[in-house]
KENU-691884 format. One record per residue: residue in three letters; x, y, z of N, C-alpha, C in turn. Coordinates in steps of 0.05 Angstrom, whole numbers, plus 32768, in hexadecimal, padded with zeros to 4 digits. Each point is the difference from the previous one (the first is absolute). Example, Ala and Ser with C-alpha at 12.3 -4.5 7.8 and 13.67 -1.06 7.14 Angstrom:
BEGIN
Ala81087F8E809C7FEE80188000801280188000
Ser7FF980157FF28010801880017FF18016800E
//
This chain:
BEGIN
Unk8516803679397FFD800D801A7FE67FFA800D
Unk7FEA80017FEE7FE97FFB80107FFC7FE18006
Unk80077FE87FF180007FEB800780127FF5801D
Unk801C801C800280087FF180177FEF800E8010
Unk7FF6800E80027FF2801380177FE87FF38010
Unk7FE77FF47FE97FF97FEB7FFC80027FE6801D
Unk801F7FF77FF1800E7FE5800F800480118020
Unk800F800D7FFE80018011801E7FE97FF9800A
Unk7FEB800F7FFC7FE8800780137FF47FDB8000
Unk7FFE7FF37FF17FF37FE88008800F7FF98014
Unk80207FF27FF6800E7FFA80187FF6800F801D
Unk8001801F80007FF9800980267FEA7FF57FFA
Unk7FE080027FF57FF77FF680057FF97FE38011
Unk80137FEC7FED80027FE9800A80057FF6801F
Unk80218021800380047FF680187FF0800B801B
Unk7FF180117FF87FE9800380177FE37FF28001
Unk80077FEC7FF77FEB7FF47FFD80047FDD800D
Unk801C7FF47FF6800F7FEF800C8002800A8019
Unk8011801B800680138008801E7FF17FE68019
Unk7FED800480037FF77FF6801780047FE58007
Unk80037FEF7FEA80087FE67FF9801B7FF68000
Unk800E80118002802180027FFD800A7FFF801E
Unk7FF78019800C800380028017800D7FDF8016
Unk8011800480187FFF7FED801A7FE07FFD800E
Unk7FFB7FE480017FEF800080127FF4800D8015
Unk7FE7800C80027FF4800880137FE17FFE8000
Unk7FF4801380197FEC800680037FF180177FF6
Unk7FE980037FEE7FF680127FF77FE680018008
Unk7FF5801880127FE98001800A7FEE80197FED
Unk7FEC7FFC800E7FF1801F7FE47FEA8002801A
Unk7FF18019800A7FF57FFB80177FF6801E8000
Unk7FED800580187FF280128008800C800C8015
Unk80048016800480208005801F7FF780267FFE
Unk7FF4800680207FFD801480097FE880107FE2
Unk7FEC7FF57FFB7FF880097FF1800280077FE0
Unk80177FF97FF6801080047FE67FFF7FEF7FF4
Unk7FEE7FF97FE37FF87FEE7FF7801A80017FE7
Unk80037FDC800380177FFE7FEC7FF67FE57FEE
Unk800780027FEB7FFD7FEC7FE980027FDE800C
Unk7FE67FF77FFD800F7FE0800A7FEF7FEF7FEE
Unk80057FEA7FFF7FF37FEF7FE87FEC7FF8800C
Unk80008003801A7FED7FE080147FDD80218007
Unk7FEE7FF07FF67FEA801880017FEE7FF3800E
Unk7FF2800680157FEA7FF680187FE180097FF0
Unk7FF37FF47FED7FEC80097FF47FE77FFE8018
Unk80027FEE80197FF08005800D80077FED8018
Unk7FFB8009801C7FF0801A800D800A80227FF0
Unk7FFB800F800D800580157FF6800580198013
Unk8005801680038000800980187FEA8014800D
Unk7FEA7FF07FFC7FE7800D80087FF37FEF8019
Unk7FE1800380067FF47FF780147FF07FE57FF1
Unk7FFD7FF180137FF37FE97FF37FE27FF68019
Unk7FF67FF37FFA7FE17FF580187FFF7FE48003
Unk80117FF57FF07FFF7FE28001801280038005
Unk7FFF7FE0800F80217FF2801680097FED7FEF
Unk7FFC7FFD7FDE800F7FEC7FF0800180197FE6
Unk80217FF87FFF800A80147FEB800D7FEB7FF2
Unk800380067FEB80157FED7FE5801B80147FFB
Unk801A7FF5800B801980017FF280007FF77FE2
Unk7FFD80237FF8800F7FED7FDF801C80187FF5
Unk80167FF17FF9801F800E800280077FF17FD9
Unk800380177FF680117FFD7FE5802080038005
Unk80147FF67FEB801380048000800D7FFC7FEF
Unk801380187FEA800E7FFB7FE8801D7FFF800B
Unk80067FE87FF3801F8006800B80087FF07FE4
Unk801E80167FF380117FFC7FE2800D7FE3800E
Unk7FFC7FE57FFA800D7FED80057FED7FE97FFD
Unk80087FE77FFD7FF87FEF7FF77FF67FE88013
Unk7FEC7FED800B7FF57FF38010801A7FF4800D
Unk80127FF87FE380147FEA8008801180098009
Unk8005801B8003801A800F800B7FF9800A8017
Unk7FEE8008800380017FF880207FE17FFB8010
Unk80037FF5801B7FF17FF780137FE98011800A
Unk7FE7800B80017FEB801B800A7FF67FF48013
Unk7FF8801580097FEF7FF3801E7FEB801C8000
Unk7FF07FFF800E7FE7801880057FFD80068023
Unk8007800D800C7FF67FF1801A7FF88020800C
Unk7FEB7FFD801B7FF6801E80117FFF7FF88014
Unk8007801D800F7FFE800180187FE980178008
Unk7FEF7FFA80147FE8800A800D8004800B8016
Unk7FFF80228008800A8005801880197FF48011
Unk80177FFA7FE580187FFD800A80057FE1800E
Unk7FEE7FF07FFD7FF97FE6800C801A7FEC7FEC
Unk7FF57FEE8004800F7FEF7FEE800380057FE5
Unk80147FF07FF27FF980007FDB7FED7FE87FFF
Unk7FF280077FE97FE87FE67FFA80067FFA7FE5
Unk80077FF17FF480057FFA7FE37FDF7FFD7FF1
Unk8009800E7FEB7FE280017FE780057FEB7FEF
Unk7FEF7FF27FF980037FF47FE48007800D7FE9
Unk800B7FF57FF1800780197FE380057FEF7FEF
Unk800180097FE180007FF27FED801380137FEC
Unk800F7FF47FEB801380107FF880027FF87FDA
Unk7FF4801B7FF580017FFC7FE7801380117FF6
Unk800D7FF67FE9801D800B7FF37FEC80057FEB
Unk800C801B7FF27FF180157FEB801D80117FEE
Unk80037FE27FEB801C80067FE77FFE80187FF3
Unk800180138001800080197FEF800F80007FE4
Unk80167FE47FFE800A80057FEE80007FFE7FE6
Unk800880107FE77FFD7FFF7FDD80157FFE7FFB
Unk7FF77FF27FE3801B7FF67FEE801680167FF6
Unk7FED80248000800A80117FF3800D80158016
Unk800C7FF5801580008012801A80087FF4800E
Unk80258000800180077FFC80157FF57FFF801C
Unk7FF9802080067FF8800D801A7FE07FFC8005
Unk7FFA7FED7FF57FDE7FF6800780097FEC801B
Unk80127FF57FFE80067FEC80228004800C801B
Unk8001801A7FF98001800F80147FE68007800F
Unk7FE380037FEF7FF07FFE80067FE77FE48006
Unk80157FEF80057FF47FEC80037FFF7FFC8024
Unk7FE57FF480128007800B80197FEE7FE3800D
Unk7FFE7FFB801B7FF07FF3800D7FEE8003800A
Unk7FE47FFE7FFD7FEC8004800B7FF77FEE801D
Unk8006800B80177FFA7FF4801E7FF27FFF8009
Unk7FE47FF780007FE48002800F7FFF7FF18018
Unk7FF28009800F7FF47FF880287FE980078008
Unk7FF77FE87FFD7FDD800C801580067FF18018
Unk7FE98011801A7FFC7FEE800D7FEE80198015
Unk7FF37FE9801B7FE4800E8002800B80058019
Unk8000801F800B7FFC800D80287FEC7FF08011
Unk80017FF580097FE77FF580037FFE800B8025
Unk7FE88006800B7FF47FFA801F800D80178002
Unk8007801B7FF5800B801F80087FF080098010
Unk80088007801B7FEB800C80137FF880207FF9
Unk8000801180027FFB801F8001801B8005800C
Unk800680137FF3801980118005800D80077FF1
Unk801E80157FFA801F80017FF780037FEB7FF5
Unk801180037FEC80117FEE7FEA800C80087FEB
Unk80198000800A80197FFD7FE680027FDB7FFA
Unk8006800E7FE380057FDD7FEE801C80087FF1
Unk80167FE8800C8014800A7FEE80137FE47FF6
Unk7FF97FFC7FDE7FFD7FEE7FF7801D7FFB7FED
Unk80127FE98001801980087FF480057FEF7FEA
Unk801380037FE980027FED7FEE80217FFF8002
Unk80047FE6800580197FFB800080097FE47FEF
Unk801580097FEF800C7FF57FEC80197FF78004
Unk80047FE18005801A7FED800A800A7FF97FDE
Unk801280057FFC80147FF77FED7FFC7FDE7FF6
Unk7FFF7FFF7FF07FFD7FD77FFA80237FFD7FFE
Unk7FF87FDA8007801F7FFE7FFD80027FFD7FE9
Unk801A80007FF3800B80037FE8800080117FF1
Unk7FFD8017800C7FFB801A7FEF801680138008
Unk800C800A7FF28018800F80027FFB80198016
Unk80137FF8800A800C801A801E800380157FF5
Unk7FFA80087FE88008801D7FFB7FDD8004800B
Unk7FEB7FFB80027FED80017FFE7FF680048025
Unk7FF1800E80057FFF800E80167FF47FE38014
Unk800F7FF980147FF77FEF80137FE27FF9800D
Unk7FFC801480007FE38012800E7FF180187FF4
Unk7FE9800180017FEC80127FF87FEE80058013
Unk7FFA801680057FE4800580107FEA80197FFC
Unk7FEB7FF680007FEE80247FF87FF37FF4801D
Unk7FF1802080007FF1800380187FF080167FFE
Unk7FE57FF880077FED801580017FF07FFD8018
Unk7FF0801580097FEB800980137FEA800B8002
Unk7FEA7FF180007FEA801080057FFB80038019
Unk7FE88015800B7FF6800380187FE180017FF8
Unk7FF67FFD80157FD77FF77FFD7FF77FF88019
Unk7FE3800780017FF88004801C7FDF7FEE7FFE
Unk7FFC7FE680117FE87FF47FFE7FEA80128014
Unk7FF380047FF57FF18015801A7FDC7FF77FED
Unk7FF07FEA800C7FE77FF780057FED801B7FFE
Unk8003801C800E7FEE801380007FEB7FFC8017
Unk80027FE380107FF37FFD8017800C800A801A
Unk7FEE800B801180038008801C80037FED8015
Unk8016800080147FFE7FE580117FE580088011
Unk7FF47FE580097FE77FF9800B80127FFB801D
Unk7FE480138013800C800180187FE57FF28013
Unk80067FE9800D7FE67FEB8011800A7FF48013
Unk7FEE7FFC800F80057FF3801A800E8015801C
Unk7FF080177FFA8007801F80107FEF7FF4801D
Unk800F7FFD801C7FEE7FFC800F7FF68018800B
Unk7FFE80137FFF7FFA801C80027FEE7FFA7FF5
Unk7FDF800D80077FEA80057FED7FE8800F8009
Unk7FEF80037FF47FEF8022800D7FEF7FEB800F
Unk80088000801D7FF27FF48015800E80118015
Unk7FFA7FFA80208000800E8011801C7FED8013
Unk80158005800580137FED80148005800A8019
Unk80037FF5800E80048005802580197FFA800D
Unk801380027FE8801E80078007800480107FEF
Unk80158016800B801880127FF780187FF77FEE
Unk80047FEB7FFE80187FF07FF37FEF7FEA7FE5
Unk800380007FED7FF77FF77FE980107FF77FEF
Unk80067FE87FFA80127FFD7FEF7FF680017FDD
Unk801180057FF5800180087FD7800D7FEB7FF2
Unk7FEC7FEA800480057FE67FF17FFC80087FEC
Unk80067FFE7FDB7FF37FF67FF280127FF97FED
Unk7FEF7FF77FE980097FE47FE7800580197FE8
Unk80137FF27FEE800380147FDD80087FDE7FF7
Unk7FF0800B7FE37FFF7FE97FEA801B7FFB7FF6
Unk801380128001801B80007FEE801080148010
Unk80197FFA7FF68017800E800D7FFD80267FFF
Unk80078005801580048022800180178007800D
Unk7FFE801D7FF0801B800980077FFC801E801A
Unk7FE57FFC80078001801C80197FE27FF6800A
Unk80008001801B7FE280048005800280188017
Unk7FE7800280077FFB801D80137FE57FFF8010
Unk8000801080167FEA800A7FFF7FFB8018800F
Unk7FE3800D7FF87FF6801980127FE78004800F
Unk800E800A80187FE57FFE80177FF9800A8005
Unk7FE5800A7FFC7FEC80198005800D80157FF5
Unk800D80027FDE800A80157FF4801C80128004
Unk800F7FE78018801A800D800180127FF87FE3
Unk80178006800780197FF57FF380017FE57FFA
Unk80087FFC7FE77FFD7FDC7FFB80157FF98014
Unk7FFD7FDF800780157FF68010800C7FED7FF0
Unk80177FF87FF6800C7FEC7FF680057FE28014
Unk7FFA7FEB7FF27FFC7FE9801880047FE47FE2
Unk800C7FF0801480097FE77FF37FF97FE58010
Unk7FEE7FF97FED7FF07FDF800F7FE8800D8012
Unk7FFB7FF080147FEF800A80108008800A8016
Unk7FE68018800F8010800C800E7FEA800E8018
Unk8005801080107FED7FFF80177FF380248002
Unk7FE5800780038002801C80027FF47FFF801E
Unk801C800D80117FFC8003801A7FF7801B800F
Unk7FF07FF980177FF5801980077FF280187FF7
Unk7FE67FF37FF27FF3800D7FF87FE1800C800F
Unk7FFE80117FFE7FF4800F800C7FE67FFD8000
Unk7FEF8001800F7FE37FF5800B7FF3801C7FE7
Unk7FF17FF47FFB7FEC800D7FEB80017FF07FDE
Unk7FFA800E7FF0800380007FDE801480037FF2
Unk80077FE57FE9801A800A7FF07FF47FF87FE6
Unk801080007FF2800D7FFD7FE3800F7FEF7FF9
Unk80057FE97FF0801A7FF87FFC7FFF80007FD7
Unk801C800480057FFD7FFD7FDB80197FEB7FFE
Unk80067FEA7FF180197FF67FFD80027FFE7FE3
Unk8022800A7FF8800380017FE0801D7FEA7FFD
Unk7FFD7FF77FE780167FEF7FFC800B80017FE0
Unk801180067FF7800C7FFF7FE0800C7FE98000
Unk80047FFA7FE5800B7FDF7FF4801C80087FF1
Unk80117FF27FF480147FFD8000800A801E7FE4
Unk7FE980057FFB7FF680167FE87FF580147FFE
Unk7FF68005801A7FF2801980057FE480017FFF
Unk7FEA7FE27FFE7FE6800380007FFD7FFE801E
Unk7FEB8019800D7FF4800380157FEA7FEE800A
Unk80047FF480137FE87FEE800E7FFB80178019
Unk7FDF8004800C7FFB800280147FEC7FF2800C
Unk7FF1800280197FF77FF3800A7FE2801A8004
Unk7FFF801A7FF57FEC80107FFF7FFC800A8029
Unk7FFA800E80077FF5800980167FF37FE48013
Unk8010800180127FED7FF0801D7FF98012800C
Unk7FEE800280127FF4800E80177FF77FEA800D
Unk80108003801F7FFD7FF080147FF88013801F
Unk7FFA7FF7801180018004801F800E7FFA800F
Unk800E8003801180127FFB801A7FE88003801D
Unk7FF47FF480077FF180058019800C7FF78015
Unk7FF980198019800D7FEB801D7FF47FF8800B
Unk80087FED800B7FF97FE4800C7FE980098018
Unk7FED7FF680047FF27FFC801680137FFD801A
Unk7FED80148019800C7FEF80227FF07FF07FFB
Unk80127FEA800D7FF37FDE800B7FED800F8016
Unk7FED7FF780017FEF8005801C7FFA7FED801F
Unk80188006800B80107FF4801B7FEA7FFE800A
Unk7FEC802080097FEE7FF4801C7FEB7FF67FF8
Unk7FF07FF57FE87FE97FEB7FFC80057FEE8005
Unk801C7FF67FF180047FE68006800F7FF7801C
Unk800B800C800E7FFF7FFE801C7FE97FFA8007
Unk7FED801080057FE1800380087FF67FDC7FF7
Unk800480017FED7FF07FE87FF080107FE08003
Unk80198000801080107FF080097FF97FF78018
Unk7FFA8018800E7FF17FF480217FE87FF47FFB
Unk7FE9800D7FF27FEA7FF480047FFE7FE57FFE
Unk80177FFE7FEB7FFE7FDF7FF8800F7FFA8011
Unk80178004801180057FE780137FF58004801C
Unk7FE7801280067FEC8005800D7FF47FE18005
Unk7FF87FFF7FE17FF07FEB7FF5800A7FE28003
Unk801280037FF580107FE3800880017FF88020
Unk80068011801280027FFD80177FE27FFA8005
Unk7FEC800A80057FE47FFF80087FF97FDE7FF7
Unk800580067FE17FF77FD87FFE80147FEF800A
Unk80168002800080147FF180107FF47FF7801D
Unk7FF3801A80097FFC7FFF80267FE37FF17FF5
Unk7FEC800B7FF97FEC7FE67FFC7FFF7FE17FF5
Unk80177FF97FF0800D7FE57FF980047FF6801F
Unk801080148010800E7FF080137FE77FF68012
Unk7FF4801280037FE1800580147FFC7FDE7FF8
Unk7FF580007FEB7FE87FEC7FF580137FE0800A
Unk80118004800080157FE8800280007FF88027
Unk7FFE8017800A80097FF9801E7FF080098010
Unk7FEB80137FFE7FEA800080107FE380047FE9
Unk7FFE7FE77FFC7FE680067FEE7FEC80048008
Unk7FFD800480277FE77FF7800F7FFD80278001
Unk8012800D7FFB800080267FFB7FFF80087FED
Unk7FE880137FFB7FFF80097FE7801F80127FED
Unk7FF480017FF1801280117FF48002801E7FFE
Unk7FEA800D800F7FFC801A800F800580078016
Unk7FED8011801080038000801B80147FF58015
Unk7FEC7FEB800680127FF38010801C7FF78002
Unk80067FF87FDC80237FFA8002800F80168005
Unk7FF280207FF08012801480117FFB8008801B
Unk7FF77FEF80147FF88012801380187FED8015
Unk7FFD7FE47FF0800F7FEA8012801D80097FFB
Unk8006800F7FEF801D80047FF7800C801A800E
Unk7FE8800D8005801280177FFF7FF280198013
Unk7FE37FF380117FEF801080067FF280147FFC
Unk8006801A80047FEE800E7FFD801180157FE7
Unk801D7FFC8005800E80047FEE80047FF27FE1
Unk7FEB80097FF080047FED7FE1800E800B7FF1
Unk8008800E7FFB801580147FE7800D7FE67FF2
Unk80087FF97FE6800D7FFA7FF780297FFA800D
Unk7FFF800F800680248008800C7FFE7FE78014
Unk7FEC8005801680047FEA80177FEF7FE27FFE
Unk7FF180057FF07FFB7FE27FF5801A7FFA7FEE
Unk800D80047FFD80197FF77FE980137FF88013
Unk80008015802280177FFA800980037FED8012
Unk7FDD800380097FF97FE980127FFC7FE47FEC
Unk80017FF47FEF80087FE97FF380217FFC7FFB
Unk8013801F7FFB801A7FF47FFB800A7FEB8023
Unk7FF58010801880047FF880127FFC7FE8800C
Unk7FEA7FF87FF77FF57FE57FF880057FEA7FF8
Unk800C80027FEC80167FF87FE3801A7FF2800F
Unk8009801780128018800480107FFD7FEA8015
Unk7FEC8002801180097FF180167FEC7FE67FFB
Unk7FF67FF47FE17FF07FE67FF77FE67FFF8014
Unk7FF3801F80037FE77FF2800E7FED80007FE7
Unk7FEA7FF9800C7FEA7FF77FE97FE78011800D
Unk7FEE800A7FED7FE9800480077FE77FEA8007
//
């Protein structure tokens, strides 16, 4: 009785141990799904799901799978933020478990699947890594034997430097300007995900690229501009204090004033040019204004008594 009892239990044994092998062809995945961690052979020993400071990380992926190099085909491959698949290198060592005194030592015999390979140029930010091992059937290997295999795992990890973006080239600066309208040029070293700013202690303003602060008010301000990176490190630009001054009046009646005298002037040597040329035997005093214009000299009628002159080609 106890020897068949014995035979019984090996046999179930056996057959839950075969079942899977018996089975029609299919797909067998093992995977990470809504949080619920399930048994899979394929293990992501690194990245990991923490924070990292460097932008070069090393993929390295184990994988035991019960089957033999020659029975079927492995592959290693990841995807990065859902981008393409990238195939890993991998190397594939078979590990015989089996003894002369034990049937059921072949059962523990398995494949060892190794993959390195390097993240390289990771900017700052989010990242899921989800890395799969899939197992193609070799030819010549019996169809009872599952067509396809696949594991799949996921990490998540975050590159975050610990640096603040650098904010330059602000044309705003604690000097005095003589317009109302100012534009908010400035430069960041690396990508961001918000910038802002606040003027004389109001409400931050949210603003993308550059941008203009209009109509601002004659007197004293403030400016502060802040910017975060793809991670949450804060750049600012610290306190400006600037001026808005208004503009000077142009001063119309000097230079009026200072417009005549000089073509006062021009005229006067003009009329003594002409003098010296056509009556040189009259001075350039007295007498030429007396011959011009008699007793009347004013400027006005010496000007008008030559346009007349001019007019009808007499000569002095």
């Amino acid at each position: 009785m106890k020897k068949t009892t014995v035979i019984l239990a090996a046999s179930l044994l056996g057959l839950i141990l075969l079942g899977p092998f018996l089975i029609e062809p299919q797909t067998v995945e093992a995977q990470t799904v809504d949080g619920e961690s399930h048994s899979s052979a394929l293990t992501i020993i690194s990245p990991s799901n923490t924070t990292y400071s460097s932008n070069l990380l090393l993929l390295n992926v184990t994988i035991h799978r019960q089957f033999k190099p020659t029975e079927y085909d492995s592959r290693i491959m990841y995807s990065l933020n859902g981008e393409n698949n990238v195939t890993v290198p991998s190397t594939e060592t078979f590990f015989d478990m089996t003894t002369p005194d034990s049937i059921w030592s072949a059962l523990a015999s398995y494949t060892l699947i190794s993959g390195t390979v390097f993240l390289q140029n990771l900017s700052e930010g989010y990242y899921f890594l989800t890395v799969f091992g899939v197992y193609e059937r070799a030819k010549g290997i019996s169809t009872k034997y599952p067509a396809v295999m696949q594991d799949t795992e996921t990490v998540f990890f975050t590159i975050n430097d610990g640096i603040a973006p650098s904010l330059t080239n602000l044309q705003i600066d604690n000097r005095t300007f003589s317009q109302n309208n100012l534009p908010l040029n400035i430069s960041v070293d690396e990508q961001v995900s918000w910038m802002c700013y606040s003027l004389d202690g109001e409400t931050n303003v949210t603003f993308t690229g550059n941008t203009t602060l209009n109509g601002l008010l004659y007197g004293s301000h403030s400016l502060v501009v802040y910017a975060n990176d793809t991670v949450g490190n804060m750049g600012t630009t610290g306190s400006i204090d600037f001026t808005v001054a208004k503009p000077e009046s142009f001063p119309v009646v000097p230079v009026a004033a200072t417009v005549a005298v000089i073509a006062g002037a021009v005229a006067a040597g003009l009329l003594l040019l002409y003098c010296r040329k056509h009556r040189p035997d009259i001075g350039p005093k007295t007498q030429l204004w007396r011959s011009l214009c008699g007793t009347d000299c004013s400027p006005r009628r010496v000007i008008c008594h030559l346009r007349d002159r001019w007019v009808i080609g007499d000569t002095l």
